[in-house]
N, C-alpha and C positions, 0 to 999 in steps of 0.2 A: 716384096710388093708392098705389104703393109709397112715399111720402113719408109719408103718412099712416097706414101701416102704421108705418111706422119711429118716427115721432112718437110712435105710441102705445104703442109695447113702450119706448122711452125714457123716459115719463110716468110709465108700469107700475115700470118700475125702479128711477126716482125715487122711490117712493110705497111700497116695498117696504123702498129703503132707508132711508127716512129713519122708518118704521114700526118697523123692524129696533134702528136707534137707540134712535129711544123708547124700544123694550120694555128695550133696554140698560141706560138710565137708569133706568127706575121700579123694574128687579130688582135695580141696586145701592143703593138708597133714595137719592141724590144727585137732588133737584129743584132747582133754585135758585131758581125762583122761586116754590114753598114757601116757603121758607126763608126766603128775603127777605119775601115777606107776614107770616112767626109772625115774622121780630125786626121789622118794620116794628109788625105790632099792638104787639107786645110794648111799644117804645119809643113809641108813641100811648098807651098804656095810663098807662108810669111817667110822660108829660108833665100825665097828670091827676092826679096824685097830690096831697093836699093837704099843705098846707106843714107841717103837724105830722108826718105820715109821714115825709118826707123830712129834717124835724131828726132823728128817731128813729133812722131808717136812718143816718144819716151819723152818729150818734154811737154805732151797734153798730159800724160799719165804722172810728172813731178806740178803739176800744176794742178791736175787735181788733188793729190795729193796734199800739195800747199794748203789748197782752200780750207782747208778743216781747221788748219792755227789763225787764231786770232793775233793777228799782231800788226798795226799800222804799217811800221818800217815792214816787213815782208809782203805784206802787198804793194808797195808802193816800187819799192826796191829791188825783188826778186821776182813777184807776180807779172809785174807788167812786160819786164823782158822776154820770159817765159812765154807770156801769152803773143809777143810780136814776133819771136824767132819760129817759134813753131807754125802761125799762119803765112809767114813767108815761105818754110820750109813745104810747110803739106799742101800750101795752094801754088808753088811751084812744079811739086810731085804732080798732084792732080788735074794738070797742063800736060805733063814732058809723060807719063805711066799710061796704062790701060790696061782692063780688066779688074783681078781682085784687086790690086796694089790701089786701083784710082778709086774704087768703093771703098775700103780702106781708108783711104789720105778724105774724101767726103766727107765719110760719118767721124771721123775724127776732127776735124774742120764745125761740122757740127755741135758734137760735143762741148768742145772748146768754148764756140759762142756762147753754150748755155750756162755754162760754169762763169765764163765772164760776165756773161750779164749777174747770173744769181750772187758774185761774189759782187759786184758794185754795190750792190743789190744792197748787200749784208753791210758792205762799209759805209754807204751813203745813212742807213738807220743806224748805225754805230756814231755817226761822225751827229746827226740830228740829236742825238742820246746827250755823246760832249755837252753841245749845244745847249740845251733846254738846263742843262746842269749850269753851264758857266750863267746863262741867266737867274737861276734858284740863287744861283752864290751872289748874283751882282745885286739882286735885290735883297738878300739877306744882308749884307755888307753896308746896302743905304738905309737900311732901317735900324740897325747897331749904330750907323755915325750917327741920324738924326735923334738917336734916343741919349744919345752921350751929350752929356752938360756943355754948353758955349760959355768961354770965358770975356 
């Protein structure tokens, strides 16, 4: 009788503590095995993605990419194409898709804009930068000729 008394304030215990836990975890938001189901959907989700999406996507993500080098000929040359195939591609998905795919090909579509605009952005104060130089030089250059002796 006393064994089974004991068995069951130890059961009690266990079931207290391991309650105790729980409530531990759920009141720091840490589930993992949440977590692992929303990135499990999540990555079932992008495997359905149709193949136009995922050109799209993968040429916002060399695009941003791109923006980081400095270099005239690659934005003019690479950038632009980049940023005109991919808004055909993902605003055609974002028509013909629904669901995750079309949230997806949206904020991506988004993205895109913002990187375009910031990188104009960058070239248009690059290209003023030129600018203001080729004028330093041009008036450096008339004030060297007028200093120089007339025969």
């Amino acid at each position: 009788m006393e064994e089974k008394a004991e068995d069951n304030q130890s059961q009690s215990s266990d079931k207290s503590a391991s309650s105790a836990s729980s409530s531990s975890d759920s009141a720091s938001g840490s589930n993992p095995s949440k977590l692992n189901a929303t990135t499990d959907k999540i990555i079932g989700d992008v495997k359905k993605f149709q193949t136009m999406s995922l050109a799209g996507i993968g040429m916002v993500i060399a695009f941003i990419l791109f923006s980081f080098i400095d270099a005239f000929t690659l934005s003019w040359w690479i950038m632009l194409p980049l940023a005109g195939g991919s808004t055909f591609l993902l605003y055609r998905q974002h028509a013909e898709t629904k669901g995750f795919e079309k949230k997806v090909c949206f904020y991506a579509l988004i993205t895109l804009l913002v990187f375009v605009v910031g990188r104009d952005i960058r070239v248009t104060a690059r290209l003023a930068q030129v600018a203001d130089y080729a004028d330093t030089m041009k008036d450096a250059v008339k004030a060297s000729m007028e200093k120089l002796p007339k025969n």
